[in-house]
Residue frames as qw, qx, qy, qz and C-alpha x, y, z in Angstrom:
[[0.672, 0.354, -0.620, 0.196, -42.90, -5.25, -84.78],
 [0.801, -0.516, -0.231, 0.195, -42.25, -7.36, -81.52],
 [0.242, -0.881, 0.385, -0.131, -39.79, -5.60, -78.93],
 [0.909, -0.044, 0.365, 0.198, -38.34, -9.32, -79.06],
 [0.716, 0.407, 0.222, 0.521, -36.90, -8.50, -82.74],
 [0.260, 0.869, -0.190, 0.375, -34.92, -5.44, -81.20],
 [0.784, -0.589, 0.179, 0.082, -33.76, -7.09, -78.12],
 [0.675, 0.599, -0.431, 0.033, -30.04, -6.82, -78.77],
 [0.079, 0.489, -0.720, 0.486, -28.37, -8.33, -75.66],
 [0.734, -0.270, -0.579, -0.230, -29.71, -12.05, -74.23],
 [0.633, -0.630, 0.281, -0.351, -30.85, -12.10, -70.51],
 [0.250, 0.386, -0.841, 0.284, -28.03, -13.56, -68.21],
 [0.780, -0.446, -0.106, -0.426, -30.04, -15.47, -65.40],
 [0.294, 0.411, -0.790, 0.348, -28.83, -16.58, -62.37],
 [0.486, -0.452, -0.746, -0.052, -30.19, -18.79, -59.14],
 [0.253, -0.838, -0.151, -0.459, -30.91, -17.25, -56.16],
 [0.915, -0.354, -0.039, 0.189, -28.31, -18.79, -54.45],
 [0.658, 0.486, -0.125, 0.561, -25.61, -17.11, -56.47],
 [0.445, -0.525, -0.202, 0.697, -22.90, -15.16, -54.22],
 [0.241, 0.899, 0.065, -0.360, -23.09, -11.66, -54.65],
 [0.167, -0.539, 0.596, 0.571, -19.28, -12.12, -56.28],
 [0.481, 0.183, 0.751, 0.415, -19.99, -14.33, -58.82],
 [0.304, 0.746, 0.591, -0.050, -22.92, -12.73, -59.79],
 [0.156, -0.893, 0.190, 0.378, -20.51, -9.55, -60.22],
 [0.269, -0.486, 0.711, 0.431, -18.58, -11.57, -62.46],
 [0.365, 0.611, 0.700, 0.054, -21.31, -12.98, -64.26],
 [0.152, 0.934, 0.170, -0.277, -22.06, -9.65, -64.74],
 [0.196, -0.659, 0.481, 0.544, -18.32, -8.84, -66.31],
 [0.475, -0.239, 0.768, 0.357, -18.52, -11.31, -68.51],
 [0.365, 0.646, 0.638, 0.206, -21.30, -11.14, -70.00],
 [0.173, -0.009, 0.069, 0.982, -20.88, -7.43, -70.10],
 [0.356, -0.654, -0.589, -0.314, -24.47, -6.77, -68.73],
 [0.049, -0.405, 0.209, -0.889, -25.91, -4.38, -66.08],
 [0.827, -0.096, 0.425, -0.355, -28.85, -7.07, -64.67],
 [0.009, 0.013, -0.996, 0.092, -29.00, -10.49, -63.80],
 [0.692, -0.248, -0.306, -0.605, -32.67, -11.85, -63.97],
 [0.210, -0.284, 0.861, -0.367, -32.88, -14.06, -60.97],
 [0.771, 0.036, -0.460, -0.440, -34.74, -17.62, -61.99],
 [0.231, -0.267, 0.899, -0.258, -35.65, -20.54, -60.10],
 [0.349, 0.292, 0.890, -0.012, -37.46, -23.28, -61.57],
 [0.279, 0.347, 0.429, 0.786, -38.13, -21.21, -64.72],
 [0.134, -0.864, -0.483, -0.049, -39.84, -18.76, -62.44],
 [0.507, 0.298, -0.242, 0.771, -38.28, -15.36, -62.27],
 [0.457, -0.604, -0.559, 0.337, -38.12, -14.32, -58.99],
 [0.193, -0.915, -0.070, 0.348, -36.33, -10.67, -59.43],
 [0.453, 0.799, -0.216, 0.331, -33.41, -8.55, -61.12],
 [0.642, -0.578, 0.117, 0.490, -29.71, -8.04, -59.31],
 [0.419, 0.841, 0.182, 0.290, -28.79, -4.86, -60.85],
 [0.377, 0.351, -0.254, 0.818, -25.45, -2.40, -60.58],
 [0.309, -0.622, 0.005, -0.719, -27.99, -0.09, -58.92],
 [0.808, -0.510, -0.060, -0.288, -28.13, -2.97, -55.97],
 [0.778, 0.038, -0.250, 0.575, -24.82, -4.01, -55.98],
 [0.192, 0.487, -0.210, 0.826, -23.99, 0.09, -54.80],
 [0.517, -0.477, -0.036, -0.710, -26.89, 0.50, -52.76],
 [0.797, -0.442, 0.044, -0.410, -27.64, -2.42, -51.09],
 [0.928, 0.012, -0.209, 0.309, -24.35, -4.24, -51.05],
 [0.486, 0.203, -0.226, 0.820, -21.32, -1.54, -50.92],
 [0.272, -0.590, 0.131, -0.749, -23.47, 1.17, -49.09],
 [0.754, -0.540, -0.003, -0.375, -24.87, -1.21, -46.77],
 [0.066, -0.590, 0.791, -0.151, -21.01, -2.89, -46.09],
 [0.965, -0.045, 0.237, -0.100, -22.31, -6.42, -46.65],
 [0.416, -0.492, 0.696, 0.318, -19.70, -8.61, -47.33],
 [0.570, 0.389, -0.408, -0.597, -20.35, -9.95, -51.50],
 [0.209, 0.381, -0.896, 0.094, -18.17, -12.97, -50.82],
 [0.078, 0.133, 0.825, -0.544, -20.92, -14.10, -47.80],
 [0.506, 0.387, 0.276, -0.720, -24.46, -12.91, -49.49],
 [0.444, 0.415, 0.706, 0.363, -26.57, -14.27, -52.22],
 [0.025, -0.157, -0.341, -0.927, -28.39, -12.25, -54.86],
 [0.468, -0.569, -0.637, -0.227, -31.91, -13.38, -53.20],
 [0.354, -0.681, -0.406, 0.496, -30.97, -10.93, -50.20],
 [0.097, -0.517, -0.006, 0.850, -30.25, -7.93, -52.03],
 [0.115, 0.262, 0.711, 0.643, -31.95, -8.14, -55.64],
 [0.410, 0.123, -0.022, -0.904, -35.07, -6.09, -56.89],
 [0.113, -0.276, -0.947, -0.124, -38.44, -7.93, -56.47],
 [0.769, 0.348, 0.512, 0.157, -40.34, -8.21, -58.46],
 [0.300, 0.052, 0.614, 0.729, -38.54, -7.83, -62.12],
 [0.439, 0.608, 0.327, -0.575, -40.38, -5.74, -64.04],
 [0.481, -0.008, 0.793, 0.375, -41.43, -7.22, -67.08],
 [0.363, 0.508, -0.310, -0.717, -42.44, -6.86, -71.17],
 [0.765, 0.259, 0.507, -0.301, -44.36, -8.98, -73.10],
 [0.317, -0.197, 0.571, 0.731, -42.51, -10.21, -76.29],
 [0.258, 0.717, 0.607, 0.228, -46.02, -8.85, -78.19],
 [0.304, -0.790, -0.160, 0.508, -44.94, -5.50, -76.68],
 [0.657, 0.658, 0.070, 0.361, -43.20, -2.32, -78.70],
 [0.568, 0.226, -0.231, 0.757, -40.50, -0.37, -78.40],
 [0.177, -0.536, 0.041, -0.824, -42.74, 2.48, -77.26],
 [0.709, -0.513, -0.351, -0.332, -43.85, 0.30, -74.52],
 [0.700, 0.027, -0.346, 0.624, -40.29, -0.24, -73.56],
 [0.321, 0.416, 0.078, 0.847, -39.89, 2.89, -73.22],
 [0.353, -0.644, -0.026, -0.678, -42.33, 3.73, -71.30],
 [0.921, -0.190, -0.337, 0.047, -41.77, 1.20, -68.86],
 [0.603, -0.104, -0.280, 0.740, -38.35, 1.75, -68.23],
 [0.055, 0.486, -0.139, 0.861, -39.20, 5.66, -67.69],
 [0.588, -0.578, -0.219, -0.521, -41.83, 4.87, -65.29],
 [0.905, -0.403, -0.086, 0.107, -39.77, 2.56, -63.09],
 [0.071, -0.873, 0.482, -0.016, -36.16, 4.61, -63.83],
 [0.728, -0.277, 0.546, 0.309, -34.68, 1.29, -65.10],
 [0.110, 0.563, -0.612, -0.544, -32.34, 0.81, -68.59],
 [0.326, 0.369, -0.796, -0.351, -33.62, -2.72, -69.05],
 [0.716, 0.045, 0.121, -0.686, -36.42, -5.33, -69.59],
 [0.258, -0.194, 0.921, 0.218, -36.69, -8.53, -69.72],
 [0.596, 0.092, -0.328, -0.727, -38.80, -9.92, -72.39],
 [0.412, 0.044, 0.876, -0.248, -41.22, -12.72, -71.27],
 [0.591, 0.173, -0.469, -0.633, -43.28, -15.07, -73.50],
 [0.803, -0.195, -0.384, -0.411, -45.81, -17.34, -72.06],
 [0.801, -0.598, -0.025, -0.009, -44.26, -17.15, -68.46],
 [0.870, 0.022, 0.172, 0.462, -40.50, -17.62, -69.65],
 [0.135, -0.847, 0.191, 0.478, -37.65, -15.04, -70.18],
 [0.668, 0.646, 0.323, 0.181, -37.13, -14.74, -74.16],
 [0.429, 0.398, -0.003, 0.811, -34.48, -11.97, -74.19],
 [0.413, -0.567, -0.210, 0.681, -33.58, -8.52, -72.81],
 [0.526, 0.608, 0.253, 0.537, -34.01, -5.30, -74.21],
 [0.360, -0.559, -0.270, 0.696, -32.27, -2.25, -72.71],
 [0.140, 0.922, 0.150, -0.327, -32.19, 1.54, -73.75],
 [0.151, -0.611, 0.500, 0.595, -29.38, 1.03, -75.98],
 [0.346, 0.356, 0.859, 0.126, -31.47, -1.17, -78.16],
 [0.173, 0.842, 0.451, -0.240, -34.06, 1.30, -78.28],
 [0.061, -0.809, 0.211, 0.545, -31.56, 4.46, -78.82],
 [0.118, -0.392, 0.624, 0.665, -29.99, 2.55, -81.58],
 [0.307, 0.472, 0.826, -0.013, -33.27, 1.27, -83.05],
 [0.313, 0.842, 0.433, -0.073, -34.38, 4.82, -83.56],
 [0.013, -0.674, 0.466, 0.573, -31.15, 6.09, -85.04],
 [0.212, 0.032, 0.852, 0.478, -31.37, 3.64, -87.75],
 [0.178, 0.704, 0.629, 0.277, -35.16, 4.90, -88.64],
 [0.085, -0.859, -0.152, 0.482, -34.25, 8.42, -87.93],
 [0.364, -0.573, 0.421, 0.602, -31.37, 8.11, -90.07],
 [0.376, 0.155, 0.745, 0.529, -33.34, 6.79, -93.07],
 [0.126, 0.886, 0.407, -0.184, -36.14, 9.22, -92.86],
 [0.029, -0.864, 0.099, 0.493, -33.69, 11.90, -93.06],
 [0.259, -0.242, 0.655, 0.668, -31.39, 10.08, -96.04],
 [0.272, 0.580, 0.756, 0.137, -35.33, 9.79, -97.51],
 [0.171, 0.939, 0.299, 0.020, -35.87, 13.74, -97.39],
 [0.174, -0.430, 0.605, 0.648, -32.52, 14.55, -98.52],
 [0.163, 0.234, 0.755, 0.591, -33.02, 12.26, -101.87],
 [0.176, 0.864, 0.441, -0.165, -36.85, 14.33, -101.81],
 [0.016, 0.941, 0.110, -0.319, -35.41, 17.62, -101.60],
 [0.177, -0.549, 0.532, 0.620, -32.46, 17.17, -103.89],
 [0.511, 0.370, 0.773, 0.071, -34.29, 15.43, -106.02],
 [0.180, -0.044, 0.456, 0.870, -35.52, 17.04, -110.09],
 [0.565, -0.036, 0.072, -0.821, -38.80, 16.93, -108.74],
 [0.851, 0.004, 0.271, -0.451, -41.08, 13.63, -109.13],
 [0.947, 0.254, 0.115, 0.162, -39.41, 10.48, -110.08],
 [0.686, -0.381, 0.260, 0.563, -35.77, 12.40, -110.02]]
């Protein structure tokens, strides 16, 4: 199954122009951790919490006075919506991020992050295990 059909949270995208504030608010609203930064449906990078600490409040830039194109992560690392969950996964472990956009034929298609995933495989953990309960209580074959 496509990593698309678990994506549960839809990429926010912003230009590269955006002030760091907005983009902070952007961020509130949507209740998201990245921004995908897009210009002319090309995405240029990510503007993630992790840069907003690092490269905004450690480095004392003012938010109010920067864009996201001076402090964002470039390039985005990205997931093919043919991709699986296990690819997610690896992905984000290799690169220590929570979340992916999902591209499809150049274009951002959705987001999936590590709560996606986490609750993906509680819902098939959880039936496996309501499956070998009904086994093992079971009267043997057929109940």
């Amino acid at each position: 199954m496509s990593v698309l059909s678990k994506a549960g949270v839809p990429a926010v995208t912003v230009r590269p122009g955006t002030s760091v504030m907005r983009a902070v608010e952007l961020m509130q609203e949507k209740e998201v951790d990245t921004l995908f930064v897009v210009e002319n449906d090309v995405l240029l990078g990510a503007f993630t919490q992790r840069d907003l600490a690092f490269r905004v409040v450690l480095g004392k830039r003012d938010p109010e006075k920067i864009d996201v194109r001076d402090v964002m992560t470039s390039p985005a690392i990205t997931l093919t919506s043919n991709a699986t969950v296990a690819d997610a996964l690896r992905l984000m472990a290799a690169h220590r991020i929570s979340q992916l956009p999902v591209m499809d034929q150049g274009l951002i298609k959705g987001m999936i992050t590590l709560r996606d995933v986490f609750h993906d495989q509680t819902i098939d953990l959880n039936e496996e295990l309501d499956s070998l309960v009904a086994y093992h209580t079971a009267d043997g074959i057929g109940g």
